[in-house]
C-alpha positions in Angstrom: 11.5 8.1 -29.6 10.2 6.2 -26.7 8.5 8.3 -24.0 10.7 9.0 -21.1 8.5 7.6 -17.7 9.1 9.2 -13.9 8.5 6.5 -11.3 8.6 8.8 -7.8 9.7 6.0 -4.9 11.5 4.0 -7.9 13.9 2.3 -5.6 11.3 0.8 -3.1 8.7 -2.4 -3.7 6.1 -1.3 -6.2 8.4 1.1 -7.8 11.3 -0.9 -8.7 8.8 -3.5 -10.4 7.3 -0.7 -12.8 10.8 0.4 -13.6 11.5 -3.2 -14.7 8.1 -3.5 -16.7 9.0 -0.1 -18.1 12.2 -0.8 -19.3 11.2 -4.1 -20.6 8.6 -2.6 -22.9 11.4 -0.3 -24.2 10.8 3.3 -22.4 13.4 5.6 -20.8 12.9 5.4 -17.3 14.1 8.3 -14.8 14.0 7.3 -10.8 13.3 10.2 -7.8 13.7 8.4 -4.3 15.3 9.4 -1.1 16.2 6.1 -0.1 14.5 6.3 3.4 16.5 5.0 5.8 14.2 2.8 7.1 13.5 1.1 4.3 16.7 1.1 2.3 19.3 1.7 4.8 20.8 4.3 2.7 22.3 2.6 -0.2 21.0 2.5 -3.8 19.5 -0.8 -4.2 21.3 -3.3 -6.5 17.6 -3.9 -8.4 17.7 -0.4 -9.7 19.9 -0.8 -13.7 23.1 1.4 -14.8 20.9 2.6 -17.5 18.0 4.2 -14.8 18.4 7.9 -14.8 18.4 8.1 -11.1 18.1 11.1 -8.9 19.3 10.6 -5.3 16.4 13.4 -4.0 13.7 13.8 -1.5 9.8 14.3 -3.2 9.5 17.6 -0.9 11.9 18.8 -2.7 10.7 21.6 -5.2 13.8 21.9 -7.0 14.9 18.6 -7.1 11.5 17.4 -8.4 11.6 20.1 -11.0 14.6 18.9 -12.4 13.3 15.2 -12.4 10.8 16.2 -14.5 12.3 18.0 -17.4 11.3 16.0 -20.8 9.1 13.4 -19.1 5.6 12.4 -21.0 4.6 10.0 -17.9 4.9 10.4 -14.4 4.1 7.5 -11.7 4.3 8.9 -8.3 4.9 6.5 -6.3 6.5 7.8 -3.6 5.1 8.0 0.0 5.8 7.3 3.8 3.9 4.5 4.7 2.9 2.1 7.4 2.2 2.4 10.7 5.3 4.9 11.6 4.2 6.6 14.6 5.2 10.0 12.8 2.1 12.7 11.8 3.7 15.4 10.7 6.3 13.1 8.6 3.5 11.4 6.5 1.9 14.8 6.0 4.8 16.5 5.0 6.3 13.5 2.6 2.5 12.3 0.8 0.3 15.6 1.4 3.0 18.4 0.8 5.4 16.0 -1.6 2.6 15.2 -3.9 1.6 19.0 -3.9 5.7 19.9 -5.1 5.2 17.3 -8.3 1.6 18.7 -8.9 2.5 22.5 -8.9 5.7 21.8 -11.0 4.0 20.2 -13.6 1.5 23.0 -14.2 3.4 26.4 -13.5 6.2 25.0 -15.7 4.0 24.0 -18.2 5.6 20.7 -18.7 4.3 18.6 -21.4 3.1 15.8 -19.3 1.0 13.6 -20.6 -0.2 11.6 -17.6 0.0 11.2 -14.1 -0.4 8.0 -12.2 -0.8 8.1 -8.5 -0.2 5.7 -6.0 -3.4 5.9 -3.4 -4.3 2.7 -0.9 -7.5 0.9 -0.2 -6.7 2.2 3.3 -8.5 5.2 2.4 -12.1 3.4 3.1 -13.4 3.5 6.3 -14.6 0.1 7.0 -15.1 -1.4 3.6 -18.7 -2.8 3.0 -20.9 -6.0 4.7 -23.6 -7.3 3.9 -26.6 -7.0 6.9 -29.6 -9.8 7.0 -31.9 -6.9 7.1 -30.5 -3.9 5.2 -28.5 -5.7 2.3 -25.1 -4.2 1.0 -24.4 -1.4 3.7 -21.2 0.7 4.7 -20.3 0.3 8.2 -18.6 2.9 10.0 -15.6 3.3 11.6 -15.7 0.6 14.7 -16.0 2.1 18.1 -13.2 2.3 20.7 -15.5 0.8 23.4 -16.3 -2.4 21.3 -12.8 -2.8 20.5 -11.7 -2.6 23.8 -14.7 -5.0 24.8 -13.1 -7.7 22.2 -16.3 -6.9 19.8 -14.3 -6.7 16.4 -16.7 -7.4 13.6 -18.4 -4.2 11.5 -21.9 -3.1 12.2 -24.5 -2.1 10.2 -25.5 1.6 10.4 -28.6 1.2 10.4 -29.9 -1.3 13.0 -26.6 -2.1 14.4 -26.0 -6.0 13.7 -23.1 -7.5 13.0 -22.5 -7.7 9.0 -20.6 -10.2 6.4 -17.6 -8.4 4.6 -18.4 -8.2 0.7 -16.1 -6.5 -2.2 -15.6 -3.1 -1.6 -16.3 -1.3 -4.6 -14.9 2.4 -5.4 -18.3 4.2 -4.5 -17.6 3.3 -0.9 -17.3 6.0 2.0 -13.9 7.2 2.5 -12.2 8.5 5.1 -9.3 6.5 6.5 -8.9 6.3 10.4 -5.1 6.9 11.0 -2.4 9.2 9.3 -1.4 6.8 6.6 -5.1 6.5 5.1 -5.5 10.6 5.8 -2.6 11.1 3.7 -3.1 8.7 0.7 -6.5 10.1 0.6 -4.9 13.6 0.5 -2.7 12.5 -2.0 -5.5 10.7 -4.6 -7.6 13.8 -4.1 -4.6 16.4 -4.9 -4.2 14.5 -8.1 -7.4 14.2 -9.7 -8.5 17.6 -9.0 -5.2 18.9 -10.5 -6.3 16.7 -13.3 -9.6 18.5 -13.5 -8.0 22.0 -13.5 -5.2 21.4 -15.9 -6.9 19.1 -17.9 -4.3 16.5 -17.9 -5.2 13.0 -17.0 -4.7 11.1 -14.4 -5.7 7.8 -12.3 -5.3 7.0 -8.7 -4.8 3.3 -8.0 -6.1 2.3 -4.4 -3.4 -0.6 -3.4 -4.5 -3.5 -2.1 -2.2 -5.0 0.5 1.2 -5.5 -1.7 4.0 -8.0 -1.4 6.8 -9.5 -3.2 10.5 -9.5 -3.6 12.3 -6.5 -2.5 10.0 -5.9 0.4 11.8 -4.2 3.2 12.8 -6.7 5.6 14.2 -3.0 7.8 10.6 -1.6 8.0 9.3 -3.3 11.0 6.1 -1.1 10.3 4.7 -2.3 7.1 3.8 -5.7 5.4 2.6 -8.0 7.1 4.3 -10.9 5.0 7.5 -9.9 5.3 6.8 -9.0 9.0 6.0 -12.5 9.9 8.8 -14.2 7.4 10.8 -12.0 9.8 9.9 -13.0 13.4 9.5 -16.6 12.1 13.5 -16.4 11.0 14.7 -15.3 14.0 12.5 -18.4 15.9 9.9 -16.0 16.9 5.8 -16.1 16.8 3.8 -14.1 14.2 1.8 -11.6 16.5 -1.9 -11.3 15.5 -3.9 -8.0 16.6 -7.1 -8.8 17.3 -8.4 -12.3 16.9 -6.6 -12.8 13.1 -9.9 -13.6 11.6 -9.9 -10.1 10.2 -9.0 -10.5 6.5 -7.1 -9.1 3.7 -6.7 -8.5 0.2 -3.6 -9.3 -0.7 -1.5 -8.8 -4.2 1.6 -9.6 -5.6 4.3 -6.9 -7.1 3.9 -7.3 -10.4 0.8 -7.6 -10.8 0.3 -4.0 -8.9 3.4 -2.8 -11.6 1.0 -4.4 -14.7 -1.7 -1.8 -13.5 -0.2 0.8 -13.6 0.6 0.4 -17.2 -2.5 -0.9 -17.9 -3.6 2.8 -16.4 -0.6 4.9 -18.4 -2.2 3.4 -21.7 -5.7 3.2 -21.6 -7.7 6.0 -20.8 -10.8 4.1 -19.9 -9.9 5.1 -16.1 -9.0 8.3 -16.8 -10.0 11.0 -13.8 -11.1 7.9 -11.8 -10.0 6.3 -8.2 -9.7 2.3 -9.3 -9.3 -0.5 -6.9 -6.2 -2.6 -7.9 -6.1 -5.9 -5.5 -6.2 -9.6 -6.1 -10.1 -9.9 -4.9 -9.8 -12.5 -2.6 -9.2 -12.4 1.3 -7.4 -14.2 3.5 -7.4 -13.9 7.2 -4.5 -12.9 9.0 -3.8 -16.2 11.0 -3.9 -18.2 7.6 -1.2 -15.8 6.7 1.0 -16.8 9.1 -0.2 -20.3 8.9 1.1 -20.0 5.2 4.4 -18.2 5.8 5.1 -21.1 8.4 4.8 -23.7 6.2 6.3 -22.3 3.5 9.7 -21.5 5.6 9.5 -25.0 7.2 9.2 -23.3 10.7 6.6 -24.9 12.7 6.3 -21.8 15.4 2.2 -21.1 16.1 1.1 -17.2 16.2 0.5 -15.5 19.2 -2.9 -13.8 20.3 -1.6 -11.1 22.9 -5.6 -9.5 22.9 -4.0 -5.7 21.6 -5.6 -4.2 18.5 -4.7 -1.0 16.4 -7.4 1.7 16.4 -8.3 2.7 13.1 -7.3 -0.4 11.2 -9.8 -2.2 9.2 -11.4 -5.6 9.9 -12.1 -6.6 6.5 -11.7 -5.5 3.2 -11.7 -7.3 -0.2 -11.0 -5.2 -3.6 -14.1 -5.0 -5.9 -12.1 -5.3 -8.9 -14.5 -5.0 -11.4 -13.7 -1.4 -12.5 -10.1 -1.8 -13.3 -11.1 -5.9 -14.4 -12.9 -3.8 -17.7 -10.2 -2.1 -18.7 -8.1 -5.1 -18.8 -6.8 -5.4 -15.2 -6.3 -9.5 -14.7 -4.1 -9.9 -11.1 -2.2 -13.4 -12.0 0.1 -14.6 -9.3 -1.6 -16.5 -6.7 -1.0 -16.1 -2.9 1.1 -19.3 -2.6 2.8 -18.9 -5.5 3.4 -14.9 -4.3 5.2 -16.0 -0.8 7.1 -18.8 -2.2 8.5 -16.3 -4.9 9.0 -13.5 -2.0 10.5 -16.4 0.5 12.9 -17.5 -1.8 14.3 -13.9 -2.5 14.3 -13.6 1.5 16.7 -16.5 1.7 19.2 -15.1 -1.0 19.2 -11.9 1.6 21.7 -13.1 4.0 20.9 -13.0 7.6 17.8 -11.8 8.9 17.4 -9.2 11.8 14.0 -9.1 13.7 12.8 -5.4 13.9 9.2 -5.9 14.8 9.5 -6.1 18.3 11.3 -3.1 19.7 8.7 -1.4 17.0 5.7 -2.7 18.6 6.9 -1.4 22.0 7.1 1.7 20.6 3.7 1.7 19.3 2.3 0.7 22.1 3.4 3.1 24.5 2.1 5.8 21.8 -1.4 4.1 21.7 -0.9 3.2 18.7 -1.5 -0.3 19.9 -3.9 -1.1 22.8 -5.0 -3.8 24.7 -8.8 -5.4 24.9 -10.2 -5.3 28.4 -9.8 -8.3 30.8 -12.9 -10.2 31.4 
């Protein structure tokens, strides 16, 4: 009999892509999501098969996620809040406490799981790494409020305090993510593997690089930046860059994201580990937009408005390596990635802009502020 896989968030972007590659290499596949409205307006999404077990049923849910996982061997919990929501208690109570339901289910019912595979984020680093003329390699911290607000953006080195060059991050770096988001998928990743470590049963956290592809919310105005800009650009609007847009990104396409965690379900070369799973290449911002533009045939130039987020990153690039020995070989390239997600943008109808009543919001929570003048 094939094995019978839980994907938790099945319905949103990264899940729905592991249900297809599940279902493709012949396994059962049983679905848990909410369908937040923010994301899916409610409605189960047209991407999700007849043949998906699917349970309409919220991850905090103790009940609900007990029944969900009767008879399952592998479980890929995928499901979080995510973004920059202004909510705290929210993301606490859907990744910290959710995760917590599916963890204590699994062990006091003594289900025969055989894995779990956890969906964590490379926001859980602190400022990646950079590379300092004096000190080599180093892990900068956090950046300071009074150099952001100053216009200083780029990472210092802790120990003489120059300006460093952003390098791969490897999985050995500091954590300890700066807003709510990174908290709680850093919460989540550590939930899991020390479960893991009590119960004995394996598991892998995957730290996300920035993912996109089709079936990105184009609702969520608080999350991906792709989709974000494809967005503002639709509706004859400027992509909005925080900072100066030179900060980079790693970014990586769906299915390459849904091929590791499969890659992670059958080997158990990562076992009990944290892995980076990104495309290992970054790309600043602006050239983001710059691509989206020219991609849509929209020539509309991003704006600058001198706002930054506190707590975001400036740089950070995926040492791949880890998950790269166990097999891990990201295959869709960035070009190729928004071309593929564009063109399932224009099969979507007509497109509402939601980023910029968001952004108001944000910003009168501090959740975006302005540089000093001068």
């Amino acid at each position: 009999m094939t094995e019978l896989a839980l994907v938790t968030g099945g319905a949103g972007l990264i899940g729905s892509h592991l249900v297809d590659r599940l279902l493709r290499d012949g396994h059962r596949v049983r679905v848990l999501d909410n369908l937040e409205q923010v994301t899916h307006r409610g409605d189960r999404p047209a991407w999700i098969p007849d043949d998906v077990d699917f349970h309409h049923a919220d991850i905090r849910d103790r009940d609900a996620v007990e029944r969900a996982l009767r008879g399952v061997d592998v479980v890929f919990h995928q499901a979080a809040y995510g973004g920059y929501m202004p909510e705290i208690a929210k993301f606490v109570s859907v990744n910290s406490l959710g995760t917590a339901h599916l963890l204590e289910a699994i062990r006091d019912s003594r289900l025969p799981v055989r894995k779990v595979v956890v969906a964590s984020s490379q926001a859980v680093y602190r400022e990646g790494a950079g590379e300092c003329a004096v000190h080599g390699v180093v892990f900068p911290g956090a950046r300071a409020l009074d150099r952001l607000r100053s216009g200083r953006f780029a990472p210092t080195c802790p120990l003489c305090g120059a300006d460093v060059v952003s390098v791969p991050t490897p999985e050995g770096a500091p954590v300890g993510g700066q807003n709510t988001y990174a908290i709680t998928k850093l919460d989540q990743e550590q939930l899991t593997l020390g479960w893991s470590r009590q119960t004995g049963i394996p598991a892998v956290a995957l730290r996300y690089s920035c993912t996109y592809g089709p079936r990105q919310s184009l609702f969520n105005p608080y999350t991906g930046v792709i989709a974000i800009f494809a967005t503002r650009l639709l509706n004859g609007l400027p992509p909005v860059l925080y900072e100066d847009g030179l900060q980079t990104r790693d970014l990586v396409f769906v299915e390459d994201v849904a091929e590791a965690n499969l890659l992670a379900a059958t080997t158990d070369a990562l076992d009990g580990l944290a892995v980076n799973i990104g495309s290992g290449t970054p790309t600043t911002i602006a050239d983001v937009a710059r691509l989206v533009s020219a991609a849509l045939g929209i020539d509309i130039a991003a704006e600058v408005h001198g706002e930054f987020r506190p707590g975001e990153m400036r740089h950070l690039t995926s040492d791949t390596s880890l998950a790269a020995a166990a097999g891990y070989a990201p295959r869709v390239a960035l070009a190729d990635g928004i071309a593929r997600y564009l063109g399932w943008v224009a099969g979507q109808g007509d497109i509402t802009e939601y980023f910029g009543a968001a952004e108001r919001g944000l910003r009168g929570r501090g959740i975006i502020q302005a540089v000093a003048p001068g």
